[in-house]
N, CA, C and O of each residue as an XYZ file, in Angstrom:
768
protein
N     -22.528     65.027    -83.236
C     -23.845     65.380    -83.753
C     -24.299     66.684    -83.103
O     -24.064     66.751    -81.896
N     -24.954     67.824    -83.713
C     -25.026     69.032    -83.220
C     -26.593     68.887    -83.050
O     -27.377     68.161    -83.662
N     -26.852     69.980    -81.830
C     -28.806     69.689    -81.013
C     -28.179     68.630    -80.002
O     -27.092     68.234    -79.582
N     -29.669     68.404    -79.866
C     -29.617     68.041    -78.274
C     -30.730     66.361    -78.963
O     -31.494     66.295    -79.926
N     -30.469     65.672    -78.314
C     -31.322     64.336    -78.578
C     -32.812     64.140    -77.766
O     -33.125     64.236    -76.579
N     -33.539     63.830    -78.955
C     -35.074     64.156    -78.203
C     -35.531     62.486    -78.196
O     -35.083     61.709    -79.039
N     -36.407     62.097    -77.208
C     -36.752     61.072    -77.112
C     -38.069     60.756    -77.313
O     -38.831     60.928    -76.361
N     -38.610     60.227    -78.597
C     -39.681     60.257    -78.958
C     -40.671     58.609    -79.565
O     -40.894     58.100    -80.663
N     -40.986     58.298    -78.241
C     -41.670     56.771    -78.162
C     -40.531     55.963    -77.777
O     -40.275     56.021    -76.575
N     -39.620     55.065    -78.630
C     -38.901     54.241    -78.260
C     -37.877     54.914    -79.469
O     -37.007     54.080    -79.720
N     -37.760     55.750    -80.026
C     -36.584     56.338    -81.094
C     -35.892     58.026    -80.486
O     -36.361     59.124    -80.186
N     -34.473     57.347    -80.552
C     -33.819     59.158    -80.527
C     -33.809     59.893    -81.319
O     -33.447     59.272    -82.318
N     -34.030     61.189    -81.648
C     -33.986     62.097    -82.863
C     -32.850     63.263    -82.565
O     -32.935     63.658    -81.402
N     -32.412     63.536    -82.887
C     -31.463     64.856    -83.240
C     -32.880     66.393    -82.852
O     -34.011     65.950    -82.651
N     -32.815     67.100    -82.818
C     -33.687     68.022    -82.985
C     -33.502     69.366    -83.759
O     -34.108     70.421    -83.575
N     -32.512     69.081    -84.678
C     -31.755     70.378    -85.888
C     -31.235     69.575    -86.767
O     -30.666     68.512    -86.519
N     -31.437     70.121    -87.951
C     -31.020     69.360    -88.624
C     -29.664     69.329    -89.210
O     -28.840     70.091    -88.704
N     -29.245     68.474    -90.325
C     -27.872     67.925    -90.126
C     -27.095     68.978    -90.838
O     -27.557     69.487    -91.859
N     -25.875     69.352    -90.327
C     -25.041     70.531    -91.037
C     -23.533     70.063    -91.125
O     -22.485     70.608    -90.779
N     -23.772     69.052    -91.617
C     -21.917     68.629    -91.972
C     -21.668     68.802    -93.551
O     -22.484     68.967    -94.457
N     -19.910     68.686    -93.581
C     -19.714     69.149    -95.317
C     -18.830     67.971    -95.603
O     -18.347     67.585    -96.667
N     -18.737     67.469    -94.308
C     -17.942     65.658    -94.684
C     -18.671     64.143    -94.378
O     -19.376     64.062    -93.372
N     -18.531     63.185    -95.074
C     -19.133     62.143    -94.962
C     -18.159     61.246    -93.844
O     -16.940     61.142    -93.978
N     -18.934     60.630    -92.734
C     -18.310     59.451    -91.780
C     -17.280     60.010    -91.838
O     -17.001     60.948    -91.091
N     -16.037     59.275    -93.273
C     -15.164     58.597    -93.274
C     -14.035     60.040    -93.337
O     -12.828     59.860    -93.499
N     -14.650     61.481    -93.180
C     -13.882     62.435    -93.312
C     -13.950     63.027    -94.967
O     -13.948     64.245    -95.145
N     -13.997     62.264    -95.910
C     -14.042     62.713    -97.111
C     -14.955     63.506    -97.418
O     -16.138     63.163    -97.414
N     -14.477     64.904    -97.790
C     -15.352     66.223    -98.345
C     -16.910     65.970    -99.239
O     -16.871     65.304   -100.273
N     -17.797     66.360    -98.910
C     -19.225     66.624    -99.532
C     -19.159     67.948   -100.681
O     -19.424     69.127   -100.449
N     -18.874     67.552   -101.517
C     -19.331     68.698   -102.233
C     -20.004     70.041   -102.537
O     -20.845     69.697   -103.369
N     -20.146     71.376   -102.367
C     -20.772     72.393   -102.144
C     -21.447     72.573   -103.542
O     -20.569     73.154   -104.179
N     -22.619     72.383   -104.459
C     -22.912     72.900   -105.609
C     -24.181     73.636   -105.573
O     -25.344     73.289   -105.364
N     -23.411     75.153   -105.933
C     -24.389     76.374   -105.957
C     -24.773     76.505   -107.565
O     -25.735     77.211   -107.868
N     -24.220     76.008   -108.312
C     -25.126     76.013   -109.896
C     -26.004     75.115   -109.998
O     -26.092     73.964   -109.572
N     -26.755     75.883   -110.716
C     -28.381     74.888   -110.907
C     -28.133     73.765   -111.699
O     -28.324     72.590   -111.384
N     -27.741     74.160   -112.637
C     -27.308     73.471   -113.944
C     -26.427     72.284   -113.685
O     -26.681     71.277   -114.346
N     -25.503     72.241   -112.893
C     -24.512     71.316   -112.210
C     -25.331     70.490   -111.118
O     -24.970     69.342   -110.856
N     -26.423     71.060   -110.484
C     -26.995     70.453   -109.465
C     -27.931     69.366   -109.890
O     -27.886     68.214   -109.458
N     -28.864     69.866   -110.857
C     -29.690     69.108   -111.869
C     -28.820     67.861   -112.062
O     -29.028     66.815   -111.448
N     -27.934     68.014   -112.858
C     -27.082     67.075   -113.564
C     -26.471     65.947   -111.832
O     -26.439     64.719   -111.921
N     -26.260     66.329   -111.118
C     -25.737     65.201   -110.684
C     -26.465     63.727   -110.229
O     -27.663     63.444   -110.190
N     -25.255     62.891   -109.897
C     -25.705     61.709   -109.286
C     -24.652     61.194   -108.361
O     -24.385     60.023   -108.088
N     -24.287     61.933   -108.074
C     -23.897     61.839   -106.810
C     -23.815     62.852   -105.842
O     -24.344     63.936   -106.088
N     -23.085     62.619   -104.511
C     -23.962     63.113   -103.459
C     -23.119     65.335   -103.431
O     -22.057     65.845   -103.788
N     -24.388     65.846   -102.814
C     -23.631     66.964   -103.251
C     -24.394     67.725   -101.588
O     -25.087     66.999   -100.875
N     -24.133     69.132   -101.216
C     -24.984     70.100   -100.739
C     -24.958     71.282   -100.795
O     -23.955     71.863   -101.211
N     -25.990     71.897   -100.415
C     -26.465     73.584   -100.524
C     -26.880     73.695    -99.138
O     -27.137     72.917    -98.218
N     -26.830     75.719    -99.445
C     -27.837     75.885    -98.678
C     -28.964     76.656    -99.408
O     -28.981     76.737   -100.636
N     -29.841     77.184    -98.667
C     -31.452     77.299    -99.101
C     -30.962     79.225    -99.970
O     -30.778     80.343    -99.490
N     -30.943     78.772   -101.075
C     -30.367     79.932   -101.939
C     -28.844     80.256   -102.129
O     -28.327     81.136   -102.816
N     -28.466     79.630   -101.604
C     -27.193     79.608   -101.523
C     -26.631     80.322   -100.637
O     -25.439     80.629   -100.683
N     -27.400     80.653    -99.766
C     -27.095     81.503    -98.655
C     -26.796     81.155    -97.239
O     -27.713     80.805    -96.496
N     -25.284     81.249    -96.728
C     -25.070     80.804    -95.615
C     -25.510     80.844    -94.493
O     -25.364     80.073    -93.544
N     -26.437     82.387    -94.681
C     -27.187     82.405    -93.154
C     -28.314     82.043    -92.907
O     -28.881     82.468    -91.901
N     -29.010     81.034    -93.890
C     -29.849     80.518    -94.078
C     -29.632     79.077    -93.471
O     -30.613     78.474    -93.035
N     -28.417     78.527    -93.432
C     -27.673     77.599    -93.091
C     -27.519     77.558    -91.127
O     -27.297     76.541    -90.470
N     -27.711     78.933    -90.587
C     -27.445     78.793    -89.165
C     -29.025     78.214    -89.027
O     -29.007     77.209    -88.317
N     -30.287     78.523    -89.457
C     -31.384     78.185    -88.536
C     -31.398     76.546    -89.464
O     -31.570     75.470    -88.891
N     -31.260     76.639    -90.403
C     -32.223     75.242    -91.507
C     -30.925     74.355    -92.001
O     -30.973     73.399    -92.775
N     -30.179     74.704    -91.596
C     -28.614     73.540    -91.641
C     -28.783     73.417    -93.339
O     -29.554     74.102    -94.011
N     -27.762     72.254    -93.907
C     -27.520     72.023    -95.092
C     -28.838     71.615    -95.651
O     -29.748     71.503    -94.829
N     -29.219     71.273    -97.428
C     -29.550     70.262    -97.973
C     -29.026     69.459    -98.340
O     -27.817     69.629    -98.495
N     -29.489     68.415    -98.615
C     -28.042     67.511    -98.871
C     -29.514     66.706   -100.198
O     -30.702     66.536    -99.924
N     -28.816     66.392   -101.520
C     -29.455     65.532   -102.489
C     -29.615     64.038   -101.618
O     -29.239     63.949   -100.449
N     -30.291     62.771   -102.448
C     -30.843     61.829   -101.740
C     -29.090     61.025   -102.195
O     -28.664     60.107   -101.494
N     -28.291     61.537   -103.394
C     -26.841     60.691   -103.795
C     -26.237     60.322   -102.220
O     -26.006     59.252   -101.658
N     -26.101     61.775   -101.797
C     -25.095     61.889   -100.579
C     -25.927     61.059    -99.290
O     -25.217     60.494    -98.459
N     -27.158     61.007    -99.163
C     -28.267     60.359    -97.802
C     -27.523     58.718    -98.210
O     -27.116     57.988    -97.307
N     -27.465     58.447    -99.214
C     -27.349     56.745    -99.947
C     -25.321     57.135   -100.246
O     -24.980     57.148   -101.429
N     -24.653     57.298    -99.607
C     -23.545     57.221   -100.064
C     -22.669     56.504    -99.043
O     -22.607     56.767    -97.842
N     -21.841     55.333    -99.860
C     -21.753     54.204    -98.940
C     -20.478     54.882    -97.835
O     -20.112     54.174    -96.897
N     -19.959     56.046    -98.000
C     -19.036     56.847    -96.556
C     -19.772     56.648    -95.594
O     -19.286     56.156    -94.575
N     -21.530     57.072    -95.679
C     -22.300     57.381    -94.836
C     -22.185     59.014    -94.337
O     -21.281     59.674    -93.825
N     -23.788     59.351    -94.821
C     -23.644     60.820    -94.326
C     -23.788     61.060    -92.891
O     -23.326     62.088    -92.397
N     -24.540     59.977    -92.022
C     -24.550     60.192    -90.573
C     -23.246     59.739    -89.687
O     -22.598     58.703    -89.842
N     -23.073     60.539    -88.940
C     -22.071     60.161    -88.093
C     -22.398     59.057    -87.642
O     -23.568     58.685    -87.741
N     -21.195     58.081    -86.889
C     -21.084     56.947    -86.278
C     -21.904     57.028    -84.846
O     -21.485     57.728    -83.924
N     -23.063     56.278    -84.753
C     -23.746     55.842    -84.030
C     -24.981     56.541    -84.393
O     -25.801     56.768    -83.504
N     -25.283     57.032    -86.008
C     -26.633     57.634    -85.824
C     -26.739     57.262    -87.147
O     -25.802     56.646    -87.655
N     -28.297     57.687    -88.166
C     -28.220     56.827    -88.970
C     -29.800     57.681    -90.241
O     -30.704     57.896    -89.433
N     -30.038     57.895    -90.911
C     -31.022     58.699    -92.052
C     -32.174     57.593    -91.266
O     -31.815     56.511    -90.802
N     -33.112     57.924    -91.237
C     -34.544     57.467    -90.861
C     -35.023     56.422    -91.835
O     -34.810     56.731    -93.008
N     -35.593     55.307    -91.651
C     -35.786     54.442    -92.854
C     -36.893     54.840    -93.402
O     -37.034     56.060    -93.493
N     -37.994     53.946    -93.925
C     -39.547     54.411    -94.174
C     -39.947     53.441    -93.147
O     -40.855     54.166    -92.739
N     -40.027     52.490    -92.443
C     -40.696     51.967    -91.115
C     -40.242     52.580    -89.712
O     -40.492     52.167    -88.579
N     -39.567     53.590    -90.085
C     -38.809     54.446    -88.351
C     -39.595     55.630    -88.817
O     -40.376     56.018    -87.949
N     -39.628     56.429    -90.104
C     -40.378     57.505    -90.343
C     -42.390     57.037    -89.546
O     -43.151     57.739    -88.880
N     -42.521     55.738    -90.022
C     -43.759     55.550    -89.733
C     -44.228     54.860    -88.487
O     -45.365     54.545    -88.137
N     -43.128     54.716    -87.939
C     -43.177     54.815    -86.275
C     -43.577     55.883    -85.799
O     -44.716     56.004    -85.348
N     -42.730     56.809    -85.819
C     -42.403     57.738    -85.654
C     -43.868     58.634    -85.389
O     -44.438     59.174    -84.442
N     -44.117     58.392    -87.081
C     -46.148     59.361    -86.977
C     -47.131     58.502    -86.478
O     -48.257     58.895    -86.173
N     -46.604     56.893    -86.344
C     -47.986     56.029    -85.906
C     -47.587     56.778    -83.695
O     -48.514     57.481    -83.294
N     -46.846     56.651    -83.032
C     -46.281     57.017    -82.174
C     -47.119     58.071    -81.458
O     -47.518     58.045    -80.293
N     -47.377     59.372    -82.765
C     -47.534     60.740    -82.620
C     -49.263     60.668    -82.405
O     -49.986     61.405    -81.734
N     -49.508     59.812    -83.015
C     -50.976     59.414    -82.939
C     -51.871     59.480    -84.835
O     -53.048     59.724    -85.103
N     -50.707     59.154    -85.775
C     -51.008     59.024    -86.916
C     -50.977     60.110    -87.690
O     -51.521     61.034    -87.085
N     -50.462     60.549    -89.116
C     -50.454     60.930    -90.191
C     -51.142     62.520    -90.030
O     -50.477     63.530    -90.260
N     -52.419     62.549    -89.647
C     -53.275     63.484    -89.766
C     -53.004     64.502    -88.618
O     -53.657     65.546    -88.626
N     -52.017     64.261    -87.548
C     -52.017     64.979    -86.401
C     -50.697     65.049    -85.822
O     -50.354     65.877    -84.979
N     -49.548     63.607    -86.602
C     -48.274     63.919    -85.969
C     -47.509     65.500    -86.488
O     -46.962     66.302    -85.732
N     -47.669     65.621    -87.920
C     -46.983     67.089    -88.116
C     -47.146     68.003    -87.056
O     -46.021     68.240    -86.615
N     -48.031     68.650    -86.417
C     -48.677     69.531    -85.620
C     -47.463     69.252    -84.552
O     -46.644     70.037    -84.073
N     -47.615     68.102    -84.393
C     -46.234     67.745    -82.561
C     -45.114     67.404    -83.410
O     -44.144     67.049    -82.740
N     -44.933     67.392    -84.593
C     -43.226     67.482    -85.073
C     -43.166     69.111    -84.923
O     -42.297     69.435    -84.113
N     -43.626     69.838    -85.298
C     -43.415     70.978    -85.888
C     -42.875     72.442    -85.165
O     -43.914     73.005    -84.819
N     -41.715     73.295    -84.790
C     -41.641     74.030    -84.047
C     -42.716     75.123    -83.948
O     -43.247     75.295    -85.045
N     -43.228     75.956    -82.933
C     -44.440     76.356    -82.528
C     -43.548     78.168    -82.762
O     -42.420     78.624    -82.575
N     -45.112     78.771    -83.345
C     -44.945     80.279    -83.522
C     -44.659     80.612    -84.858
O     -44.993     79.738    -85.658
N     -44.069     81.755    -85.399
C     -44.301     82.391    -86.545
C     -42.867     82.945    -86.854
O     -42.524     83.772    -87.700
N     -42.095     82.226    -85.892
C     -40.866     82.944    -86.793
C     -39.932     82.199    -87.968
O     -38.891     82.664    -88.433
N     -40.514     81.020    -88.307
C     -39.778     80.479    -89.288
C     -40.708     80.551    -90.015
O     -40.727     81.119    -91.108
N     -41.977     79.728    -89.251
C     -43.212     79.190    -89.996
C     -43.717     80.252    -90.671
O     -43.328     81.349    -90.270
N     -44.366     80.238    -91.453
C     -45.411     80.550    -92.108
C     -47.064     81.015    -91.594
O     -47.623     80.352    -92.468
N     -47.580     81.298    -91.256
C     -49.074     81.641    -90.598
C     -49.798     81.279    -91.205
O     -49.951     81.941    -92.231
N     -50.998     79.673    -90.986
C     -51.150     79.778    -89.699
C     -50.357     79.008    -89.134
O     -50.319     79.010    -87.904
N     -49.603     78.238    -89.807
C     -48.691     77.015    -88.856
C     -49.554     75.884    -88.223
O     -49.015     75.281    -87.295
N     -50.675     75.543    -88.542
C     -51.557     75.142    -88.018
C     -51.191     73.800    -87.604
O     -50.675     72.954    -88.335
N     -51.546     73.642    -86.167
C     -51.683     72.600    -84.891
C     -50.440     72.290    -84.580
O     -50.057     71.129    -84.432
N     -49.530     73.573    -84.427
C     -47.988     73.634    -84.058
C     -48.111     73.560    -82.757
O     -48.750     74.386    -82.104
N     -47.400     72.383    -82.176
C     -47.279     72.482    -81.023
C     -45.680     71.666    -79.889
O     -45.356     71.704    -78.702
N     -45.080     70.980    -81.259
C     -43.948     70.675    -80.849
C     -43.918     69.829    -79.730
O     -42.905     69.883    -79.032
N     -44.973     68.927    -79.360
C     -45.156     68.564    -77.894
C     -43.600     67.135    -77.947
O     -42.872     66.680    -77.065
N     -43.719     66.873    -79.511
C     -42.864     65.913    -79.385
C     -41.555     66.519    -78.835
O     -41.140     65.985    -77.807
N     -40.648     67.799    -79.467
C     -39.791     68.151    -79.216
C     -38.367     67.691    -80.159
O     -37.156     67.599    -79.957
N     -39.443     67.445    -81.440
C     -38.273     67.279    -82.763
C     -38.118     68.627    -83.717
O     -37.500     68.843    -84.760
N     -39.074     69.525    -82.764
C     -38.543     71.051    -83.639
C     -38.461     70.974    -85.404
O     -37.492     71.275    -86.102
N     -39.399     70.623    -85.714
C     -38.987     70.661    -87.290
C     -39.340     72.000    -88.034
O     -40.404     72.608    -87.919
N     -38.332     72.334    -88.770
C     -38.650     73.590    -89.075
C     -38.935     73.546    -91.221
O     -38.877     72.573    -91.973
N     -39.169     74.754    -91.482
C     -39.741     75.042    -92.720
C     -38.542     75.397    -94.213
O     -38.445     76.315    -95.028
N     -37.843     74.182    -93.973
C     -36.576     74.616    -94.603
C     -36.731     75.133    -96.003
O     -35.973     75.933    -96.551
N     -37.721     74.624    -96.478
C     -37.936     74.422    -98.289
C     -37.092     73.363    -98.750
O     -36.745     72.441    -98.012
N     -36.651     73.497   -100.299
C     -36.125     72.379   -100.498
C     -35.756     73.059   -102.285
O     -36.331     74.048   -102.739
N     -34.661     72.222   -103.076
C     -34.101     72.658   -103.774
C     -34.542     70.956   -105.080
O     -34.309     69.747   -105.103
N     -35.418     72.219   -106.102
C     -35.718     70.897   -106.734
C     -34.992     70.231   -108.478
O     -34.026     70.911   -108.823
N     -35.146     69.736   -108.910
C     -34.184     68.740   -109.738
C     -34.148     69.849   -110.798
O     -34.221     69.080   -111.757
N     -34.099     70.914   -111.297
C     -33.712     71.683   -111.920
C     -32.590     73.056   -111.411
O     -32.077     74.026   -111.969
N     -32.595     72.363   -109.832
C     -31.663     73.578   -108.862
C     -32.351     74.163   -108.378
O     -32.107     74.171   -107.172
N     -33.357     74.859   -108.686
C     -34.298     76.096   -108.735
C     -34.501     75.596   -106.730
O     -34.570     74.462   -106.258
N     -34.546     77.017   -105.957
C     -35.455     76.626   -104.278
C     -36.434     77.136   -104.350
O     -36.749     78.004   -105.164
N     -37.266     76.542   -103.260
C     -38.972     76.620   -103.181
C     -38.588     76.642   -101.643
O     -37.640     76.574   -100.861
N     -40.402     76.830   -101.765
C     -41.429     76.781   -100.121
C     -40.278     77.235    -98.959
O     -40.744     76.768    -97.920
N     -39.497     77.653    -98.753
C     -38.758     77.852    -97.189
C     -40.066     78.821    -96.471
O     -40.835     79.484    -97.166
N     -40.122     78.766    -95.270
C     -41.436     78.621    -94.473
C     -42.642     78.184    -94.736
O     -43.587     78.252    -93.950
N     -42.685     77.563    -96.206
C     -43.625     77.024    -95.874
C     -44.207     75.811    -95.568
O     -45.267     75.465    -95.046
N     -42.923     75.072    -96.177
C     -42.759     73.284    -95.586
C     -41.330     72.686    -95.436
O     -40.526     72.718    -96.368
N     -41.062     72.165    -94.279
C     -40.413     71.011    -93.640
C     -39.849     69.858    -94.643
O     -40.739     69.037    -94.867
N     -38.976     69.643    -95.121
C     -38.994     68.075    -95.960
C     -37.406     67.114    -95.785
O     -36.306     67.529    -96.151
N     -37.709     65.664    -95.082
C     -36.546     65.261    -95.105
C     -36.448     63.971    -95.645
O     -37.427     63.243    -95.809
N     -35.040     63.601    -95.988
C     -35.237     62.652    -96.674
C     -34.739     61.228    -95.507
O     -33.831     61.203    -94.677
N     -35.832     60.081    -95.911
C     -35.551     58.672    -95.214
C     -34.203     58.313    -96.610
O     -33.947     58.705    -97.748
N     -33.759     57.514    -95.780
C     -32.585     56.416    -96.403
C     -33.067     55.364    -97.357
O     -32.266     54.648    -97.958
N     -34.495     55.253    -97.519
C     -35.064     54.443    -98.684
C     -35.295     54.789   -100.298
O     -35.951     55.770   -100.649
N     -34.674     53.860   -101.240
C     -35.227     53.981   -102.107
C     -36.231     53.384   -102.688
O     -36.232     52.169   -102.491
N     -37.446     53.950   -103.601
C     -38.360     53.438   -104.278
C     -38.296     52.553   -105.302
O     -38.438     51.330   -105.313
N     -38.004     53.531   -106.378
C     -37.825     53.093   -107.597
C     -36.281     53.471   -108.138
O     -35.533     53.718   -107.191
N     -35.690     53.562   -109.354
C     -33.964     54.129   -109.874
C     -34.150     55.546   -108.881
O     -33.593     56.113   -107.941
N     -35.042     55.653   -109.561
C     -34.815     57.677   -109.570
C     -35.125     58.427   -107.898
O     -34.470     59.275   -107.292
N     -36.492     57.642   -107.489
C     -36.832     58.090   -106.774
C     -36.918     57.398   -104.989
O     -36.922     56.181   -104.801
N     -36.966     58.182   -104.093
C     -36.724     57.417   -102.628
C     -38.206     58.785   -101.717
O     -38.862     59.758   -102.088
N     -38.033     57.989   -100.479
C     -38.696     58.167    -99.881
C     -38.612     59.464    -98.802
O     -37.483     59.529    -98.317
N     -39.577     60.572    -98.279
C     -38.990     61.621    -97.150
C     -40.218     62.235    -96.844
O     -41.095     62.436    -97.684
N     -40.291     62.517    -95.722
C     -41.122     63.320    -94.947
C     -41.462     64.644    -94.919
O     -40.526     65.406    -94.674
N     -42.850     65.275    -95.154
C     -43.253     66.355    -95.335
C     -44.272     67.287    -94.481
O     -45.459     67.025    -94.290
N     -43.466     68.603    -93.934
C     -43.827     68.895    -93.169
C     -45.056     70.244    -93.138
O     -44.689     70.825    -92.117
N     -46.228     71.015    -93.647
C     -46.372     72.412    -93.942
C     -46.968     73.244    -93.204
O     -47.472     72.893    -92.137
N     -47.003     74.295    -93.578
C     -47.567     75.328    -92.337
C     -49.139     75.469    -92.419
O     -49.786     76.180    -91.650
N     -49.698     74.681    -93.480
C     -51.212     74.833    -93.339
C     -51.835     73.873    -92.960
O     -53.037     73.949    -93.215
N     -51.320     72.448    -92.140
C     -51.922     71.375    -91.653
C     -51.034     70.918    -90.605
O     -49.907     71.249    -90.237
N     -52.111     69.825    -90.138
C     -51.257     69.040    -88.927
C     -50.701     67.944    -89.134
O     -50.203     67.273    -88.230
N     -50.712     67.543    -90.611
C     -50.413     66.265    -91.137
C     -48.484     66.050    -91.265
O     -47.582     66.884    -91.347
N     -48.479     64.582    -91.229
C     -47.289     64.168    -91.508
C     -47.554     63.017    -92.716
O     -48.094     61.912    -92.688
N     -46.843     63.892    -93.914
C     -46.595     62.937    -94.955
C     -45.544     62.583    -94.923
O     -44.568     63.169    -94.456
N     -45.639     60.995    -95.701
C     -44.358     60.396    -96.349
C     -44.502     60.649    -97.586
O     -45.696     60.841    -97.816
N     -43.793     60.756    -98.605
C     -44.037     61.057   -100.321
C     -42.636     60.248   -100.860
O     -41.670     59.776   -100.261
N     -43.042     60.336   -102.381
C     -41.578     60.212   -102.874
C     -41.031     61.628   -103.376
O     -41.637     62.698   -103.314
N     -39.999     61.441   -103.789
C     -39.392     62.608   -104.607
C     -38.285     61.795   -105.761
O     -38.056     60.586   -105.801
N     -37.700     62.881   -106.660
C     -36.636     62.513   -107.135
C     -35.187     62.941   -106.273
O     -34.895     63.888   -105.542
N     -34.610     61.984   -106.660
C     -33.371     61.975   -105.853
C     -32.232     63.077   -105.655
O     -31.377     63.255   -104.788
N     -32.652     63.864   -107.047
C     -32.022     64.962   -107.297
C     -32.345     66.442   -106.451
O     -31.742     67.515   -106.415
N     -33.597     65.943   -105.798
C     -33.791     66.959   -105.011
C     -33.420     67.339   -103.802
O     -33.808     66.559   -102.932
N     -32.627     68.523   -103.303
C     -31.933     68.806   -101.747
C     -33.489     69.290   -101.211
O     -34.265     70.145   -101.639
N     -33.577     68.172    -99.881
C     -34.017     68.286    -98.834
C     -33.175     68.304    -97.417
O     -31.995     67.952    -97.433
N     -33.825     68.734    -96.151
C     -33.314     68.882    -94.923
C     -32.992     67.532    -94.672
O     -33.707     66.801    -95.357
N     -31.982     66.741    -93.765
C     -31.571     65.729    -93.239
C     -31.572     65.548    -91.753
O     -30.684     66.181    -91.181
N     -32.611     64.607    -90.754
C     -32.786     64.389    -89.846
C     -32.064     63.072    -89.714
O     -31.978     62.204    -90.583
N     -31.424     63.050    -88.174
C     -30.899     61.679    -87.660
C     -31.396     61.152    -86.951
O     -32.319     61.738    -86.385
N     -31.150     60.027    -86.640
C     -32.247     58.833    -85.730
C     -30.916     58.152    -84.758
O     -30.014     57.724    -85.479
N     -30.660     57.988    -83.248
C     -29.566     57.166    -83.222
C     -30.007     55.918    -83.214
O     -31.175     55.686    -82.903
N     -29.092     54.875    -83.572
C     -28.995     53.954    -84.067
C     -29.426     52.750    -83.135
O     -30.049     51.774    -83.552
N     -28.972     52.957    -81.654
C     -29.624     52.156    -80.956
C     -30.257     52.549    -79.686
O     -29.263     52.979    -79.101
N     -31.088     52.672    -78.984
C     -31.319     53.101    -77.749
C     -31.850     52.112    -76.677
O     -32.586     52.366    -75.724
N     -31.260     50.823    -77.084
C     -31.876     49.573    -75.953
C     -30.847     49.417    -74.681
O     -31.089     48.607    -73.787
């Protein structure tokens, strides 16, 4: 697992996010830079934020929600996609919804966006402003919001992930469609 492990309440976090192109079991992840191909899938695929690799050293892969839910497993062995009751640990922990973003969030102006408001990283999960790649292919927001996906699904289409932006201190959970590449955070699996 690449970063350094941050310890935040009673959960480990990764503190960068996830940049692999193979699942667990070694078997290749797919690279899809067409929109049109990206839209269309249902199963698991990744990018990077324009398709651009050096976009890839600060904000690591996206990975669609196929590949987060793919029974190889996209996290390495002993770590594991965030559920929706570890995501909400996580912000109840921080001191709730309205104020954990601010202490997820890496501090200053060089990824973020201005004002970045109530950046202060105290947690030390560094989350940064990846953007995100939505069900038509098309990328959005990079500096201006954070978004990762939990290991839950909602409904067929849609599952659960965390949202991060540069104009509040808030930590949302939302849904999305599945088709959409967001950033991928790890949790390890046990720390008792």
């Amino acid at each position: 697992v690449s970063g350094l492990p941050v310890l935040i309440g009673t959960q480990e976090w990764t503190n960068c996010n996830l940049d692999v192109t193979t699942y667990a079991n070694g078997d290749t992840i797919p690279q899809v830079t067409d929109p049109t191909a990206w839209a269309a899938l249902t199963t698991g695929a990744w990018c990077y934020y324009d398709n651009d690799s050096a976009n890839g050293t600060t904000y690591g892969k996206m990975y669609n929600w196929y590949a987060v839910n793919d029974p190889r497993g996209l996290a390495p062995v002993g770590y594991h996609i965030p559920t929706l009751v570890e995501l909400n640990t996580l912000t109840t922990f921080l001191g709730g919804e309205s104020v954990a973003g601010g202490k997820l969030k890496e501090t200053g102006l060089c990824n973020w966006l201005t004002p970045n408001t109530g950046a202060t990283n105290t947690s030390g999960f560094t989350g940064l402003p990846g953007g995100y790649r939505d069900n038509n292919g098309v990328f959005g927001e990079i500096s201006n919001y954070g978004l990762w996906w939990s290991s839950v699904e909602t409904v067929t289409a849609f599952a659960n992930y965390l949202l991060l932006g540069y104009n509040n201190s808030n930590a949302f959970i939302y849904v999305n469609s599945k088709t959409f590449g967001f950033s991928v955070r790890l949790i390890k699996d046990d720390i008792a």
